[in-house]
VEXVOMAR-988549 format. One line per field, with one value per residue (C-alpha): residue in one letter; chain; x, y, z. Coordinates in Angstrom, 2 decimals. Example, Ala and Ser with C-alpha at 12.3 -4.5 7.8 and 13.67 -1.06 7.14 Angstrom:
<rs>
r = [A,S]
c = [A,A]
c1 = [12.30,13.67]
c2 = [-4.50,-1.06]
c3 = [7.80,7.14]
</rs>
This chain:
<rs>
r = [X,X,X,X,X,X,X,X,X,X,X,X,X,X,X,X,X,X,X,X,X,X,X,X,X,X,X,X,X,X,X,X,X,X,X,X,X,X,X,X,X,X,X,X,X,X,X,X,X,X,X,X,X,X,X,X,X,X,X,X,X,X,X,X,X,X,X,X,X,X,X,X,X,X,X,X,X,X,X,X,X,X,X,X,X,X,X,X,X]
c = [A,A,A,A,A,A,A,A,A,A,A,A,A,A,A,A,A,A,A,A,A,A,A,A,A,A,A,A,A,A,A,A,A,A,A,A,A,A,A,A,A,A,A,A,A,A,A,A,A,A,A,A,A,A,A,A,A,A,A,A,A,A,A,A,A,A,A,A,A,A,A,A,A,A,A,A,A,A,A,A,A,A,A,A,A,A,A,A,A]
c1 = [59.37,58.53,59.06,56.69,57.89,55.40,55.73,55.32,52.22,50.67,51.84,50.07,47.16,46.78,47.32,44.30,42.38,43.02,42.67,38.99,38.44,39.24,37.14,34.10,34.28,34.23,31.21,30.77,29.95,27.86,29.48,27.38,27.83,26.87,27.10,24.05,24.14,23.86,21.03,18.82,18.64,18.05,14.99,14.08,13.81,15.45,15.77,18.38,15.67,13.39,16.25,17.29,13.54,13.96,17.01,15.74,13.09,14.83,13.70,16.64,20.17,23.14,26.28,28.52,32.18,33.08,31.33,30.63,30.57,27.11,26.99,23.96,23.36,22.52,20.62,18.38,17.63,16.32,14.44,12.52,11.77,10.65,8.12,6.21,5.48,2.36,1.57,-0.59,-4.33]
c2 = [-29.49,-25.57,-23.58,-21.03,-18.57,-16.83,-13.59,-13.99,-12.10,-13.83,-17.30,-16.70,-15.95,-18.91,-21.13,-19.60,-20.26,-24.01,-24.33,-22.47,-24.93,-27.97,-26.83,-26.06,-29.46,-31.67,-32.75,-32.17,-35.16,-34.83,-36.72,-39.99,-39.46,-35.80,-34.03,-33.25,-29.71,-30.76,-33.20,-30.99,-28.30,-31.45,-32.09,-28.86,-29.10,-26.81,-28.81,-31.45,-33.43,-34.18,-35.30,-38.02,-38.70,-39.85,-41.70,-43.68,-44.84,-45.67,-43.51,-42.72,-44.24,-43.52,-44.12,-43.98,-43.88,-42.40,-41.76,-38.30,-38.31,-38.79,-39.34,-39.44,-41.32,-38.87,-41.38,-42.15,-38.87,-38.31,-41.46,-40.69,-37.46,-39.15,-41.76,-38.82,-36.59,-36.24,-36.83,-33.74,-34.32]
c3 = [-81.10,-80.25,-77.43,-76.74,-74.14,-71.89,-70.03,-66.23,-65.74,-68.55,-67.87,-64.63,-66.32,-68.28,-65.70,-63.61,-66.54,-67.26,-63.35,-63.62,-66.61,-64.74,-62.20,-63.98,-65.76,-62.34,-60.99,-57.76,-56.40,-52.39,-50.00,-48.48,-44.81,-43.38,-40.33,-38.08,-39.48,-42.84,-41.79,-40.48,-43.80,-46.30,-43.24,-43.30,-39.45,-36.66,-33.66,-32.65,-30.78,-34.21,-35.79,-32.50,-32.67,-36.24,-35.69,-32.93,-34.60,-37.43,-39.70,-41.36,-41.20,-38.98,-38.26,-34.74,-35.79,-32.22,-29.30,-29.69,-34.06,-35.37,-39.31,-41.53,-44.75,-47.08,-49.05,-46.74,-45.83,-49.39,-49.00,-45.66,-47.57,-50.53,-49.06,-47.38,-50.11,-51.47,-55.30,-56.60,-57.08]
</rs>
């Protein structure tokens, strides 16, 4: 067995780059339930009310954990999306 002895400075430097390694090599993986915010870029849409308007007609999916906490599935966001685009002529 060998030990390998580092300097400080550079021990420190090739620990940032495994961690940048690591990093690059996860996937980044989009979480299922989003926040209103988040809801309306994927719609493309500015105002709260279009986005209750969809919800309440059950358009796309929800969820109520708490009274006041209003989470979207992102999947279904994608789908509603999806079933109104046009195919190209």
């Amino acid at each position: 067995m060998e030990v390998v002895c580092l300097q400080e400075e550079a021990f420190y430097a090739l620990f940032d780059k495994v961690v940048e390694y690591v990093e690059s090599k996860r996937k980044y993986i989009p979480a299922k339930w989003i926040d209103a915010q988040e809801a309306m870029i994927l719609l493309n849409i500015k105002s709260t009310t279009t986005l209750q308007k969809l919800r309440d007609k059950g358009k796309i999916r929800f969820s109520q954990p708490q009274k006041k906490i209003i989470l979207y599935d992102r999947d279904s966001i994608i789908e509603y999306i999806e079933r109104h685009a046009r195919e190209k002529f």
